[in-house]
N, C-alpha and C positions, 0 to 999 in steps of 0.2 A: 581921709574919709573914703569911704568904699562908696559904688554907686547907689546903694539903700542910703547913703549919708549920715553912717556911722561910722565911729574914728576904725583906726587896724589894732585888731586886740592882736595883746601878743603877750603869750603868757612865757614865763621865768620860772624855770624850774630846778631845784640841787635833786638830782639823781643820787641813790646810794647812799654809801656812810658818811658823804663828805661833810664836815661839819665850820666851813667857814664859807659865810657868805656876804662879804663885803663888797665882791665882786659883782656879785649877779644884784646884789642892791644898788651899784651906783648904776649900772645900765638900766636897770627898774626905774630908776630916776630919771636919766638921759632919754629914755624911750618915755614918758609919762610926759617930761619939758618936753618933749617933743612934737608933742599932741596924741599921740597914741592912748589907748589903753590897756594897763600893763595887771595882768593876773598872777601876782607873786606866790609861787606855791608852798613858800617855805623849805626846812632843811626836809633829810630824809626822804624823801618820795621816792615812791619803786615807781618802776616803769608804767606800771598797769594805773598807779593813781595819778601819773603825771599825761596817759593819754587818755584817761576818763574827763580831765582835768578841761584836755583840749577842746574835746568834742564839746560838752557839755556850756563850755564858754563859748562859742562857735569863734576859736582860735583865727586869726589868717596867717600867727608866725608862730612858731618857740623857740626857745633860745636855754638850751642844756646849759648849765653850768658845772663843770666837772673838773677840780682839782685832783681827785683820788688815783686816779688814773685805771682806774673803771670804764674808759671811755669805752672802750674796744667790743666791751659787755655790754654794758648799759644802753648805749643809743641806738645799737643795729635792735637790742627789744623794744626801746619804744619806736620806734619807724615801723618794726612788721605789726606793734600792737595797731598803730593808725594804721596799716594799712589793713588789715583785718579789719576795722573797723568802717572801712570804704573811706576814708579819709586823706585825698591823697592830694589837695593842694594847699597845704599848709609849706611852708618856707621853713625848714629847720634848720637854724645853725645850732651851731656848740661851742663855746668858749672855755677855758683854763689852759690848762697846762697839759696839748697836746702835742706830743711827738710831731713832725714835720715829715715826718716816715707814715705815720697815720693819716694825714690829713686826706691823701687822694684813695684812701682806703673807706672813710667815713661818707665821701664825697659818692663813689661807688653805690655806698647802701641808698643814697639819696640825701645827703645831708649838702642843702646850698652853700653852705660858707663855714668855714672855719678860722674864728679869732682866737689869736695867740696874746700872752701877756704882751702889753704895748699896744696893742692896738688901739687906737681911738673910740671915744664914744659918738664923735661926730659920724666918724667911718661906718658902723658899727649901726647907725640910724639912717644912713645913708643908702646902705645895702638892703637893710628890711623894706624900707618905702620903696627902691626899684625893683627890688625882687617882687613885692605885691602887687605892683605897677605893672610889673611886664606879665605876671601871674593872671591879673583881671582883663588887660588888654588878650591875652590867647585865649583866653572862657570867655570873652566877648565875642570873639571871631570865630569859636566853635560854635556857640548858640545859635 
């Protein structure tokens, strides 16, 4: 829970054509047991509906899911979509099947973390809650 004592939304979203989402549903679940609340946005989302998506839910993480290998496109648009939107402390990772040559490339555009197949759902819920954690601790000590 955040200091208003609301859980950390954290919406789950398939960028693009990709049309398998099994993946991003079991972390919808692991993030959900976990206490969170989790805003599944379904297959196909372009960029523009997955950071209206954000805003509109008042986001504190998202989490791409991108098998197609779209990555490279898809998530440097939705990052500059929030950030045009003034939206710039949201926690983004992205999970599938991303190159290891990409990772500090995504990381660059501002992307916190990148999970690769294998990675844990512990892990994976781990990372979101200290990432918030340390996110609400620095907007505490700027206010």
């Amino acid at each position: 829970m955040n200091e208003s004592g609301r859980k950390i939304r954290v919406v789950v979203a398939k960028p693009g054509l990709d049309g398998h989402d099994r993946g991003a549903k079991i972390i919808a679940r692991a993030l959900r047991d976990a206490g969170m609340e989790v805003i599944y946005t379904g297959l196909h989302q372009t960029p523009e509906q997955i950071a209206a998506t954000v805003v509109q839910e008042d986001a504190d993480a998202i989490g791409l899911s991108i098998l197609s290998g779209a990555h490279m496109t898809l998530v440097p648009k939705v990052v500059e979509l929030l950030r045009e939107q003034g939206v710039d402390d949201v926690v983004v990772t992205v999970g599938g099947t991303i190159p290891a040559d990409d990772a500090p490339e995504l990381k660059k555009l501002g992307v916190a973390e990148v999970f690769t197949p294998g990675a844990s759902t512990d892990e994976i819920v781990d990372f979101i809650r200290s990432a918030i954690d340390e996110r609400r601790t620095l907007a505490a000590q700027t206010s």
